[in-house]
C-alpha positions as CSV (number, residue, x, y, z in Angstrom):
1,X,126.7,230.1,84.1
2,X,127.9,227.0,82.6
3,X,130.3,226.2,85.2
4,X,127.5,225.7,87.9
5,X,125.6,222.7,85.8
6,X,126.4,219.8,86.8
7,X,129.2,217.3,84.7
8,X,128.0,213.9,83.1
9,X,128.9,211.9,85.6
10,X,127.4,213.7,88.3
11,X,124.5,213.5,86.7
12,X,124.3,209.9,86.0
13,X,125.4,209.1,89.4
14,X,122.3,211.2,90.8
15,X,120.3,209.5,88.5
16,X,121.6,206.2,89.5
17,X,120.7,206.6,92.9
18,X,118.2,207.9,92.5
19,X,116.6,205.0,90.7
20,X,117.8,203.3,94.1
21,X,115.6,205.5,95.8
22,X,112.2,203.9,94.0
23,X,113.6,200.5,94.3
24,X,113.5,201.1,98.3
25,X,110.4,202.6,98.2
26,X,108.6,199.8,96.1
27,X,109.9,197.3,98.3
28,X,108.5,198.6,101.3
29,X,105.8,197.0,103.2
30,X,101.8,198.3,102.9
31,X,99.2,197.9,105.2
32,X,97.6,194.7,105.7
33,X,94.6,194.7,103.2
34,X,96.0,197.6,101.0
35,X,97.5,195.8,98.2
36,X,99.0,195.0,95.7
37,X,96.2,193.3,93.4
38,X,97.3,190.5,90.8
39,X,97.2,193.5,88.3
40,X,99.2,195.8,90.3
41,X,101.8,193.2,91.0
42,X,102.4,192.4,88.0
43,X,103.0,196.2,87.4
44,X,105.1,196.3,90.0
45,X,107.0,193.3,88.6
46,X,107.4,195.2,85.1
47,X,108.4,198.6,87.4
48,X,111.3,196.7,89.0
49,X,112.6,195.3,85.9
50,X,112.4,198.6,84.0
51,X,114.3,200.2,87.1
52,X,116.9,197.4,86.9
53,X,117.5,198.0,83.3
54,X,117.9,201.5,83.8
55,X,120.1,201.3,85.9
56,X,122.5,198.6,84.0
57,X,122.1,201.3,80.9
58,X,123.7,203.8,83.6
59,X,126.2,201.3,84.6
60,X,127.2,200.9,80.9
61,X,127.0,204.7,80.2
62,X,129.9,205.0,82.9
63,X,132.5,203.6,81.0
């Protein structure tokens, strides 16, 4: 059964884009009126830097 897990790599790369995938989606328009608050702004400020950290720890995990 081993042989059908996936390698490293493979799953580093998924996990890299997949962090992609919630950068996208966090930078996508709302609704007028729907948001963000201050608050929730400056979670969503924190978000984007934890994603973007992540994802230079993947980079570095690569080589």
């Amino acid at each position: 059964m081993a042989e059908y897990l996936p390698t490293f790599d493979e799953m580093r790369s998924n996990a890299f884009a997949m962090l992609g995938d919630v950068e996208d989606e966090l930078r996508s328009d709302w609704r007028d009126g729907t948001g963000p608050s201050s608050d929730q702004a400056q979670a969503l400020r924190e978000a984007r830097q934890a994603i973007a950290q992540a994802k230079a720890a993947l980079d570095r995990a690569a080589r």
